[in-house]
Structures are given as C-alpha cells and as structure tokens.
ZAMARGU-4260 file (C-alpha; in steps of 0.2 Angstrom, whole numbers, plus 5000, padded with zeros to 4 digits):
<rodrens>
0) 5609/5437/5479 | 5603/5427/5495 | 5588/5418/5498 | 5580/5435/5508 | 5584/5446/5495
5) 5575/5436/5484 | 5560/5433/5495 | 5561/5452/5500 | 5560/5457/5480 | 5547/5444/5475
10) 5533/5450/5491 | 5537/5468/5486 | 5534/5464/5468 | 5518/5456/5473 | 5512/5467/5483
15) 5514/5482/5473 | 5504/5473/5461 | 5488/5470/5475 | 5493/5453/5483 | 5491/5453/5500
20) 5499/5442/5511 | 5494/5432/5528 | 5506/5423/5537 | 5503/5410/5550 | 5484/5406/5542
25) 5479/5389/5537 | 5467/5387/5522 | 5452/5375/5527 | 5440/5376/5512 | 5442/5384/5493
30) 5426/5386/5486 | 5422/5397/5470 | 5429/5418/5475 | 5429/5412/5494 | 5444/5405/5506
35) 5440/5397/5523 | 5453/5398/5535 | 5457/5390/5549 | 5445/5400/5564 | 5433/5405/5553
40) 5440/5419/5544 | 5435/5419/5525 | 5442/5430/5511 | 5434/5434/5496 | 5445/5433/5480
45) 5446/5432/5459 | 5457/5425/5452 | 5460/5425/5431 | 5469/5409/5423
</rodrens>
C-alpha cells in the first residue's frame, strides 16, 4: 500500500466519522472550543480526551 492510499483511507475514515479538513490554513490561537486561524477565521470545536 503507498503512502496516498494510506492518506486517502485514513481522511475518508475521518471524515466519515465528522472531521473536517482545511488545507492550506494556519492556526494562530487555541483557546477553550475556539481555533483562530491565520486571517481571522475561527472555528468552534469539542474535543473529548
């Protein structure tokens, strides 16, 4: 299996499972549920440990 298959399998694995992916973003600032990226986008999130 090469390197794109297993990238390929692993993104549709997560997404399938409500990840969701974006590319070419920087993260500026975590802070509690919230993600700053880089031009001012933020994404609300939750995460369980």
């Amino acid at each position: 299996m090469n390197n794109r298959s297993v990238e390929e399998k692993a993104r549709s694995f997560l997404e399938r499972r409500g990840v969701k992916f974006l590319l070419g973003k920087g993260v500026k600032k975590v802070e509690e549920g919230v993600a700053q990226l880089e031009g001012g986008d933020r994404i609300e999130f939750s995460a369980a440990a």
